[in-house]
C-alpha positions, 0 to 999 in steps of 0.5 A: 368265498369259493371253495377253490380258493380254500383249496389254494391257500392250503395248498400253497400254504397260504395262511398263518401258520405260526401257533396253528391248532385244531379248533379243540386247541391241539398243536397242528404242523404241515409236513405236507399238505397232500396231493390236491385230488381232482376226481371223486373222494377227498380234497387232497391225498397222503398228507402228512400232519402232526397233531398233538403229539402224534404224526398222521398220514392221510386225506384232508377234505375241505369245506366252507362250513364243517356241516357240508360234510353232511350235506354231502354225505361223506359220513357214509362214504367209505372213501372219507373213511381215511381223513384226518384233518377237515379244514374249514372256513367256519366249523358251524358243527363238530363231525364225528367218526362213525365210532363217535370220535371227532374229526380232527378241524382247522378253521381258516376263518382267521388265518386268510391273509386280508385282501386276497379274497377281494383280489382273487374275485377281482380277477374271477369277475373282470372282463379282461383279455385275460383275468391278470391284464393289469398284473401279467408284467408284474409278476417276476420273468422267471415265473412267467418263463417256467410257467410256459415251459409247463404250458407248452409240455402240457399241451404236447400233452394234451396233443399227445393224448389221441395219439396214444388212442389211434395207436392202441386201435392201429395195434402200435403202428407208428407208420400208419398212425403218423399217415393218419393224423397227418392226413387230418392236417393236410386237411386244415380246420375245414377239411380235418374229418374228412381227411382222417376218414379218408386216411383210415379208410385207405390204411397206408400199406395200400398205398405203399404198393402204389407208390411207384405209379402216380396214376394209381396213387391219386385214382386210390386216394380220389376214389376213396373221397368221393371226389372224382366226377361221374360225367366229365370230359377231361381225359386225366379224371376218367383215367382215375376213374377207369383205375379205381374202379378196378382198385376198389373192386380188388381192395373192397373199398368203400368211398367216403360221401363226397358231401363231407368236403368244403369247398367254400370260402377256401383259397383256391390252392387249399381246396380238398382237389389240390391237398389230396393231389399234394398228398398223393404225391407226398406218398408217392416220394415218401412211403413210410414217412414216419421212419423218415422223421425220425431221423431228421435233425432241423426244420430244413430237413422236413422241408426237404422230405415236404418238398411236393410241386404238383405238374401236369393235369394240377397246373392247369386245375384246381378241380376237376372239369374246371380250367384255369390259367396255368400256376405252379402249386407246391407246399409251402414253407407256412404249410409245412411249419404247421405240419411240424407243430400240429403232427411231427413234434406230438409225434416226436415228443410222444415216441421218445416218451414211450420209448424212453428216448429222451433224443427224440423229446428234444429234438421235438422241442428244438424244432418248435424254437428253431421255427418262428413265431405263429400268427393268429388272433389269439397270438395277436391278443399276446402281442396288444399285451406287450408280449413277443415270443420269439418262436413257436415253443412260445406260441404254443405255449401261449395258446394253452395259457389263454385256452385252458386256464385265462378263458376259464378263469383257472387263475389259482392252478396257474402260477402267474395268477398265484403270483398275482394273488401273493 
């Protein structure tokens, strides 16, 4: 047996517990199993526990054998100091406090339930999709449902988090975080880090000042990546050229290596040239973007704000120095679906939270339901499954379910997997 899934039996409470006594055959009662601790000192913090004829609050470490807690040294760690029961699956030895008493101990050995040892291994050594492939359909709809809603919370989360990072460096700037990560996404999987490096490079107030001048808009922006061309003979490149040579000079700008960006294997409308032109433009229709999401209300509403049609130098290229037949390039309805799930809904969500505007955490979660399923291979996987999400709230809930618990097989700290076991 795995200690995990010692963990999990105390924690759901998943062992007889009618007649319980320690193994010196005091009367033992669970008021509270504790809080199940993932980082350094006991198992599970601040349980609450009647032994004998006396009530404890405190810690509770667990154990396969009572002789590990040698092993491991905890009699000399302060940290253990605060145990009050040691719940083992075999006590092989007594342990002792340093003034000589005897730690209280529970041996599961007898209480495990029979069978959920040799199902908690099969789903641990399967080689499924997912660990529960044969099971997932059985486990009852309403757990799957809330499950998924704790799954897509905790990937907003998880998104969230270096959010919270890049505001601490930008000193609270919600305007010049949101150009940044949302710089990253213009960027796609590919291009993602030279993005941001561009955009935090470049810090948004410069190109606030530039916003009623295209020209200047995309000469900051392809300087900075290191994109525009020494030598060519179109007339637009060396116009950007000509200017950022003067705008880099009056900002002390240093470019980005022109190396850092993929050209290959992209569609052609997803090269760095055309998002960056895009982007320019997006800037150029709405400085201070942030301030502008805030206030929209449903999908059509950011479409509207996205709504970028490139002309002129674009229509005819999609680098520099390279003609090819003239065809309309804008930001597509895709596109923008994945700058509203992967930036503005973190963004949202996370700035309702600190604010304690509950408003925007619902309106980042509306949004994700109002939009329409994802398709990727993972998705694709669900769907073999006989699972259809009926939108994005679903899919990304997904996601986090089979990238952060099935793929690592954390099957006890899931609540279909527990499920499963019972």
């Amino acid at each position: 047996m795995k200690e995990d899934l010692l963990h999990f039996l105390w924690r759901t409470r998943r062992f007889e517990q009618t007649g319980l006594r320690t193994t010196e055959g005091e009367p033992l009662e669970i008021a509270a199993p504790g809080i199940h601790n993932s980082h350094a000192g006991p198992d599970f913090l601040n349980a609450r526990l009647r032994i004998g004829g006396t009530t404890w609050a405190g810690n509770v470490e667990m154990h396969l054998t009572a002789s590990e807690w040698l092993r491991h040294g905890h009699q000399s760690d302060a940290a253990y100091s605060n145990v009050i029961l040691h719940v083992v699956l075999d006590e092989d030895q007594p342990i002792l406090r340093p003034d000589g008493t005897r730690i209280p101990c529970l041996e599961l050995r007898k209480l495990v339930p029979p069978g959920i040892e040799a199902n908690y291994l099969k789903l641990l050594h399967n080689e499924h999709w997912i660990p529960c492939h044969n099971f997932f359909h059985t486990v009852p709809q309403m757990t799957r449902t809330l499950w998924l809603d704790r799954m897509l919370v905790e990937r907003l989360e998880q998104k969230t988090t270096a959010i919270r990072e890049a505001l601490k460096r930008n000193g609270g700037d919600w305007e010049e975080t949101f150009y940044q990560f949302l710089a990253r996404n213009f960027g796609l999987k590919v291009n993602a880090e030279p993005f941001e490096m561009l955009a935090r490079s470049l810090p948004q107030r410069i190109l606030a000042r530039h916003k009623d001048n295209p020209l200047q808009l995309e000469a900051l922006l392809f300087g900075q990546s290191g994109l525009l061309p020494d030598d060519c003979d179109d007339i637009y490149p060396n116009q950007l050229k000509k200017e950022y040579d003067f705008l880099r000079k009056k900002y002390q700008l240093t470019p980005i290596e022109a190396v850092q960006w993929r050209f290959l294997r992209l569609h052609p409308g997803n090269f760095p040239t055309i998002r960056l032109a895009e982007f320019a433009r997006l800037t150029a229709q709405s400085a201070h973007l942030f301030s502008h999401i805030l206030e929209v209300e449903k999908q059509v509403d950011i479409e509207s704000l996205f709504n970028v049609k490139l002309d002129g130098y674009w229509l005819t290229h999609y680098t520099f120095g390279h003609e090819s037949p003239k065809r309309n390039k804008s930001l597509g309805k895709e596109a923008i679906r994945l700058f509203t799930i992967n930036t503005i809904v973190p963004f949202l969500f996370l700035y309702g939270k600190m604010r304690g505007e509950e408003a925007h955490k619902d309106k980042a979660l509306q949004l994700l339901e109002a939009l329409p399923p994802e398709r990727n291979a993972i998705l694709d996987g669900w769907q073999r499954l006989g699972v259809e999400p009926p939108s994005a709230y679903q899919t990304q809930a997904l996601l986090q379910l089979k990238n952060v618990y099935c793929d690592r097989k954390r099957c006890l700290e899931c609540a279909v997997g527990a499920a499963v076991l019972k």
